[in-house]
Each structure stands twice: as C-alpha cells, then as structure tokens.
N, C-alpha and C positions, 0 to 999 in steps of 0.2 A: 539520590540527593534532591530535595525541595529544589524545585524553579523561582526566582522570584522575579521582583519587574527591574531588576536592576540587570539580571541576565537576559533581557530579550530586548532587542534593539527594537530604538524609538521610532516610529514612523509618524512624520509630522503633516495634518491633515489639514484641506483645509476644504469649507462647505461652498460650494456655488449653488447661489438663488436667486430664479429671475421670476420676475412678471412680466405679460407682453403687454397689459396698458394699465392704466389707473384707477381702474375700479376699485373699490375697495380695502386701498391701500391708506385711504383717511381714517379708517377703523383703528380703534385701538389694540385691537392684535390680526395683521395683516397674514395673508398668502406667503409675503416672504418671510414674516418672522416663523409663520410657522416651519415652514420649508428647515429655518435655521436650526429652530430648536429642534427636527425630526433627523438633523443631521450631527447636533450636539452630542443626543444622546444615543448616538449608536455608537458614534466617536465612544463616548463616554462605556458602551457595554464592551468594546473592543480593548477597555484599558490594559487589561491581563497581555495581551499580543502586543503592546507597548505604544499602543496608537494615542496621540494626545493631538489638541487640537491648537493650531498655529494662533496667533495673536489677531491677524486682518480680517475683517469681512469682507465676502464676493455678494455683496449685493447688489444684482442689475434689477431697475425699479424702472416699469412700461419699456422696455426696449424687447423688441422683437427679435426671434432665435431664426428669422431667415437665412442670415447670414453672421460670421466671425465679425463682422464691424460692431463690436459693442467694448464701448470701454473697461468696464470692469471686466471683462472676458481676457482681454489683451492684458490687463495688469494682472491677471492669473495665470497668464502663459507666460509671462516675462518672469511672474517668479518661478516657474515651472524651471524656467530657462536657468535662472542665477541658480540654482539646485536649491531651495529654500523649501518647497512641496514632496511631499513622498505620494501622496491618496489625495484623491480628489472626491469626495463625498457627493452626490447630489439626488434629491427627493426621488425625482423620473430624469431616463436620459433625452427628455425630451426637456427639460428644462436647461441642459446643457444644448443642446441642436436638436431643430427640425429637418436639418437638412440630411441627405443620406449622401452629399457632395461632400459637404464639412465634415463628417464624420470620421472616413478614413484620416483625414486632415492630423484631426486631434488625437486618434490612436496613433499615429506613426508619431507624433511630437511627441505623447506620454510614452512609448516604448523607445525613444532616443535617450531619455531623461530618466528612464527608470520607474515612473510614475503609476500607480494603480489608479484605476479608474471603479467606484463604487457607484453602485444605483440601491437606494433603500428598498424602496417598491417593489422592485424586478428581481430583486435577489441575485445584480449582476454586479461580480467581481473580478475583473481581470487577476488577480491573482493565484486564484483553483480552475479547474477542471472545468467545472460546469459555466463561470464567467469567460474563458477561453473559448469554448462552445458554441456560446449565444454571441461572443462578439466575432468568428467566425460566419454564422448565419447571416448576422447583421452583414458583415462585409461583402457575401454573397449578393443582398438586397441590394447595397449599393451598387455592387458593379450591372446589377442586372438594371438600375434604375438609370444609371452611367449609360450604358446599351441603352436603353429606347431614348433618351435623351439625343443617344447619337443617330437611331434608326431616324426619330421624329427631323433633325435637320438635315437628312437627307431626305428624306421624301419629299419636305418642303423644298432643299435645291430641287429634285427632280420635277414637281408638279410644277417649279418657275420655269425652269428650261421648256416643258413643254406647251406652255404660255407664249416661250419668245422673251423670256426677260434674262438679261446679260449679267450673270454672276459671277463675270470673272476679272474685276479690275481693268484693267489697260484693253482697252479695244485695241483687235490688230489693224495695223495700216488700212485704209479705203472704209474705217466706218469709222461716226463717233456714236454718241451713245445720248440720247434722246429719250423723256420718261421711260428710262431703264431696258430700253431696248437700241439694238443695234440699227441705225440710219447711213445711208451710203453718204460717205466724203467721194464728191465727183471727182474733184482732183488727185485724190490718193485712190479715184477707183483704179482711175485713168494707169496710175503709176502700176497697180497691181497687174492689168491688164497687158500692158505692155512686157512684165516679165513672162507671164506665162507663154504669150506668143510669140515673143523669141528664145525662148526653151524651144520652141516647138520648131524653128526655122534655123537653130545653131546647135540643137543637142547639145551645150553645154554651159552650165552651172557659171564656168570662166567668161565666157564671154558674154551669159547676163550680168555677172558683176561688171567690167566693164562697159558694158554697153549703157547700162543703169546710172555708171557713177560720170560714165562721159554726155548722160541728159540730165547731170545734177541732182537725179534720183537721189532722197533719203528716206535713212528711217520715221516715223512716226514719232511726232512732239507732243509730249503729256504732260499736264498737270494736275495732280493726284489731290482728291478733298483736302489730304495736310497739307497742302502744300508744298509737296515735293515737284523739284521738274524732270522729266527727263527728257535732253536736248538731243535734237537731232545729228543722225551719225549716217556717213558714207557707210554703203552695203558693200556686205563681204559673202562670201562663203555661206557663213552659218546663216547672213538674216535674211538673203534667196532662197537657198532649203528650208528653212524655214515657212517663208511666205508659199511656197509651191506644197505643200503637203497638210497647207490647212483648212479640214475643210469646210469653216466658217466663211469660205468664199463660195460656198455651192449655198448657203443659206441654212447650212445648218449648225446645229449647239450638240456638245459632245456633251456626256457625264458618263463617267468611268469607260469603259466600253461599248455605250448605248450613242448611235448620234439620231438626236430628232430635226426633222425635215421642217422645211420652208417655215422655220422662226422669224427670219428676217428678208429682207431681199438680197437677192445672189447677184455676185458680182461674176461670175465664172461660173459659165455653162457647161452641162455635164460632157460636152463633147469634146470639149478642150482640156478640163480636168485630166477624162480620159487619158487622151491623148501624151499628156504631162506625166501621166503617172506613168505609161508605157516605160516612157526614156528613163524613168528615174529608175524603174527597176531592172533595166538591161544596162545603166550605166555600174548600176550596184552590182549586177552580175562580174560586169567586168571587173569593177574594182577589188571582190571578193577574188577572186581569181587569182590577181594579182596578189595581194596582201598574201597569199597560203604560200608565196615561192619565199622561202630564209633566203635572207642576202642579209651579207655580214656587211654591216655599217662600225669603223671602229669608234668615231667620234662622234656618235650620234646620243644626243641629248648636250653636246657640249659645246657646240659649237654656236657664237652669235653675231651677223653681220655689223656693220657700221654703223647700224642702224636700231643696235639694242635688240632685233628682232630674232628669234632664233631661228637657224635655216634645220632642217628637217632630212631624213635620208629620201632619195627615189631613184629610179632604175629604169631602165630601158632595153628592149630587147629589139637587137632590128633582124632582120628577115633573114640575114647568112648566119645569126645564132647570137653574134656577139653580141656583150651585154656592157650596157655604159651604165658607171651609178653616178650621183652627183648628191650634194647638197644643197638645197634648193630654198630658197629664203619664203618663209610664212605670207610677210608679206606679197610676193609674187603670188602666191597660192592661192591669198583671200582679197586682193586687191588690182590680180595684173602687175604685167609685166613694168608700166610706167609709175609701181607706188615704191620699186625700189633699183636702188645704184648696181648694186651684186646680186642679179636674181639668180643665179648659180656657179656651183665651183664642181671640179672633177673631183669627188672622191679620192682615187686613187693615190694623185699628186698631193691630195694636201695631204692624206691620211700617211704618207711617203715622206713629208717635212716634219711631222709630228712626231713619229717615231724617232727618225735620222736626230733629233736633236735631241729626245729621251734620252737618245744611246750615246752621244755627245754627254750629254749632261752627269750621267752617271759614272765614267770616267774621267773626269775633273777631279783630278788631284784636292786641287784648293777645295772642291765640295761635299768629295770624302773626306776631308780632315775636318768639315766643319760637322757633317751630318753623324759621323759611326759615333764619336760618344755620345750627342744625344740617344742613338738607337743602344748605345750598351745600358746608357740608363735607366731609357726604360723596359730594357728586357735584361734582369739582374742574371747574372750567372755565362751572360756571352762571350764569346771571345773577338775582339775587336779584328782576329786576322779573318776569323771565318765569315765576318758580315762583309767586310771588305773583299773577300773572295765570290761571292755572291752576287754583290752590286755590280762587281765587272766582268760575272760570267752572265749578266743579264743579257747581252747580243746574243751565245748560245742558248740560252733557255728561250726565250724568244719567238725563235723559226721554230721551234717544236710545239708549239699549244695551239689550241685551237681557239676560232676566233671569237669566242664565248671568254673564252680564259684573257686574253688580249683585252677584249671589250674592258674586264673587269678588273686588270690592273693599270691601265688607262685612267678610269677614273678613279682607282685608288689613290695617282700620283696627282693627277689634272682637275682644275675647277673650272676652269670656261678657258674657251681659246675663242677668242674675239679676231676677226679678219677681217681689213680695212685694206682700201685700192693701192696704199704703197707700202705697210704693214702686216706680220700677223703675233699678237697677245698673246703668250698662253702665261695662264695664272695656273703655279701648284696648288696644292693644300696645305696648308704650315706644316702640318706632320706627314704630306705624303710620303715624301720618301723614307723618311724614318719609318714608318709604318709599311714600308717594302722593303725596308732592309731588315725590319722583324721578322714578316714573313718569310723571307730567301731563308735566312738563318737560319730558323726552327726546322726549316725545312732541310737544311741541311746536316742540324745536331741528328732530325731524327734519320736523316741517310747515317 
C-alpha cells in the first residue's frame, strides 16, 4: 500500500538563529536570514517524514551564546514547554550554545518534551543512531569540561589556603578576619585559652561548660556580607568540643585532609593542644566502652521534662556490680546541673508507672467498649470477642517478651510522656491502641 503525507505524523519545526553582534546585519540579506532560509529548506526536504515548519521566528539579532539569558532563546523554550515544537532546526549547534554547561541544560529539557534536536552542518540529529552518538560524545566533553572547571576551583581554594587567606565564611571564636585572612580577637582569644586550660586542670567537657557559662563565656557574634546576624549563645557540649579539636587554633587552614601550617597566628601552642587531645581520646575510650554494654531503656526517646527538653537514657555501674539507670535531662548534659529543675529520674520507677497504667488502661471496661469497634473496623473480618480477649490477656503477654519487643509496643501505644515536679503526661497516639488490638488479634486468628 502507497504511503502518503497524511499517514505519517506531523512534526512541527521550528528554526533558531542567532548572531553574537552587529556586523553586517544592515546588509540586505544577513547571517541570520541566511541561517533561516538554510533551515527552511531542509524543513522543507524533510516534507515526506511530515516535518512542516511552525508560524514564529527564533531570531536572536547580536546577543551572545555564553549563556541561556537570551530572549528569543527562552521564548523557544517556553514553547518547547507548552508542547507547540517537535524539532528544533539550527545552521551549527554552536549557534544554539557555546557553552558545554548549557548544553546538557537544553538536551535534558528537549528529552522531557520530546523534542528533536537538528544541526544542518553537522549532520546531527538526535533522532537516529549516529545524532545519539555524537550527542553522547558531546555530553562526555561536557562533563569532562564540568571536571576541570571543578579541578580549576580547587586548586585555587588550595593555592589561597596556602597563602593564609580564609575561605571559609564565619571565623571561629578568638579571630576575625582582616584583608581576607585570619587576625586574633584578644578578647575571644582570652576566652579560647581559658577552655583548653581547664580541660587540662578538670578533664572534663562538663565542667568547661559550666565553668565557661559561669565567666559569661559565649559563642562568637557574626554578621555575614547579607546581612544575616548570628547572635551570641551560652556554650554547651557540642560548641566546647567543638572549639578543642580545631585546629585553626594552632594556626593552621585545613582543606579536605591536608592542613597547612602557620597561615595565621596561633592561639594555642602545640604543647597544650597536645595535651587536650590526650584527654579527649582516653575520655572517648571510655565513653566507647561504655556505649557497647545494651541496657534496655523502655521510654527512651519519649520522654520530656518540664522543660520541653528531652531527658535521655544512662547508667551507672558501682564497684559491688549493681547498676543504676536514670533518665537524665539534655539540658543537665549540655548546660549543668543549674540549667535544669529535673536533672534526673530512676528509670526503673518511672518505667514501673508507665507500664502499671498501660495495664490499668487496657482493662477499662468503658475503654474497650469505645476502642474494639473501631479496631473491628478497621481490620474487616474480626471478631470483637477475640480482640477483646487479647487487650486483657496483655498483662500475660507482657512478662514474656523481650525488651526490644516492650520497647516497640510502647511506642506503638505512647507519644511523649511529659514529667513535671507534681505531675506525669503521657499522651497516646489516636490510633495507638487500635492499632494493638489489630495486632494481639491477627496474632491470635493466626494462633
């Protein structure tokens, strides 16, 4: 059977053509018209494949292909966008883009849209095989031009760091920052100094926070070129560790794993650094030690003092073996003992009221009449005696699991339990317990 043009779908084309300046665009047949008409009529040899050529001209007239900022360029993308284009026709793809940044740009938007991409000249068509090919290679070039663009602005960080010039935003505490390098603030050196040498005289972390916040000690106040501030804050925890393990106070500028030496003046001499680092990795030993022993916390993540702040599991072992756990408020951790009301609770007792009132709770006549049809609801096919046998064989099931399994229906039932000096809050989940009397259930259809 003959093919004609009414069986091969239309593709609707349309030509872009630029010039980068003015030359001889006064001529009565210019660079771009020619450009047009060499785009016309290939449209035009293509007519059998059903290619016709849209209504608009893309004429960009002296605008330069450095960059996508070109008007006519963006009103061919937009129509790209409304689906109005199929082919994009152009003399050289260098008169679409110079850039081999913008390049990917424009293929990933023609390939979202469906859009062929042609080059008269080049005999490249994203459509066949061999336009595939060459716009692969090209893509290759770009990323490889991508890469030294990235090699080039790191060798330049790197050559500035080993100059001494500070290319990292916010100076830490005890410098500010003077034609582009780092100058000691005597009074934040003073502050800096004072932490490390009592790390050194109290071995611990806690009592340079307090020690720090009871001589007024704060963070560093900045005001950033946009004008952003950031206002000064009491030290805790993290901004002491912090200040001890950098070592922009020995005078030197890090970049990736490389640090270069005496960039600026040192605030902390290598004797006392030393020294500092010792404690910090024989208190890390300890604490790693520590961390490896499991101890079953049941309300740990859930619970938050008076204070909004959440208190934390920890543990103690004294010398005849016995072991005390507690939950221990954040704030006490990262501020001392005087930045909170509750700086700790016995585990045991509260984890001992939490339960006791689950188990309360689930026996409540009035609360299994309200809870089991929603739970037959949403679990179609149950039987309202067997969820109800389930809910109140929870006390037996209970003392049988382990404290992983405890941990984990805990908070399937509880959302935060809040503990105040003459109070304690516990909030469910709207469908906790529905969603434990699903589970008991199932679990019992499939006994």
């Amino acid at each position: 059977m003959a093919i004609t043009t009414t069986d091969v779908k239309r593709l609707r084309c349309a030509v872009y053509a630029r010039k980068s300046n003015e030359e001889g665009l006064e001529r009565e047949y210019n660079s771009v018209e020619a450009q047009r008409d060499a785009g016309a009529s290939y449209i035009a040899a293509r007519r059998s494949d059903g290619w016709i050529p849209v209504s608009d001209d893309y004429d960009e007239l002296a605008v330069s292909a450095r960059d996508m900022n070109r008007p006519v360029l963006q009103r061919l993308l937009a129509d790209i966008r409304n689906g109005v284009i199929d082919v994009v026709v152009v003399y050289r793809l260098d008169r679409l883009t110079r850039s081999m940044r913008d390049f990917p740009v424009l293929i990933d938007l023609f390939d979202q849209h469906k859009v062929s991409l042609v080059s008269i000249t080049e005999n490249f068509n994203t459509k066949d095989a061999v336009g595939r090919m060459t716009l692969n290679m090209m893509m290759t070039f770009a990323q490889f031009e991508r890469e030294l663009a990235v090699d080039r602005v790191r060798d330049k960080m790197v050559a500035s760091k080993k100059k001494g010039l500070w290319m990292h935003g916010i100076p830490p505490l005890g410098y500010d920052i003077k034609d582009r390098r780092l100058a000691v603030n005597h009074l934040e050196a003073a502050q800096v100094r004072f932490i490390f040498q009592r790390l050194i005289e109290t071995q611990s972390i806690q009592a340079v926070v307090t020690d720090a916040n009871g001589m007024g000690y704060m963070s560093k106040a900045w005001t950033t070129r946009q004008g952003r501030v950031r206002d000064q804050q009491r030290h805790d925890k993290s901004t002491i560790h912090k200040i001890l393990h950098n070592r922009t106070y020995l005078g030197e500028l890090k970049h990736c794993d490389q640090y270069f030496t005496q960039c600026h003046p040192p605030i902390i001499d290598t004797a006392v650094w030393d020294k500092v680092q010792a404690i910090l990795a024989s208190n890390a030993t300890v604490r790693g030690n520590a961390s490896r022993t499991k101890v079953p916390f049941l309300l740990k993540g859930l619970i938050e003092g008076p204070d909004r702040r959440a208190m934390t599991p920890c543990h103690t072992t004294k010398r005849n073996g016995r072991m005390y756990r507690y939950y221990l408020s954040t704030a006490y951790i990262h501020e001392g003992a005087s930045a909170s009301t509750f700086p700790r609770l016995p585990a045991a007792e509260l984890e001992g009221i939490v339960v006791k009132y689950v188990r309360q709770m689930l026996n409540t006549p009035e609360l299994l009449a309200a809870i089991v049809p929603k739970a037959v609801e949403a679990m179609p096919g149950a039987d309202e005696a067997r969820i109800v046998l389930a809910l109140r064989q929870f006390d037996q099931v209970w003392d049988t699991l382990f404290p992983t399994e405890q941990h984990r229906l805990v908070r399937l039932l509880v959302e935060k339990i809040v503990v105040r000096p003459d109070a304690m809050e516990i909030r469910f989940h709207p469908n906790g317990v529905v969603s434990l009397a699903d589970e008991f259930a199932r679990q019992e259809i499939a006994a």
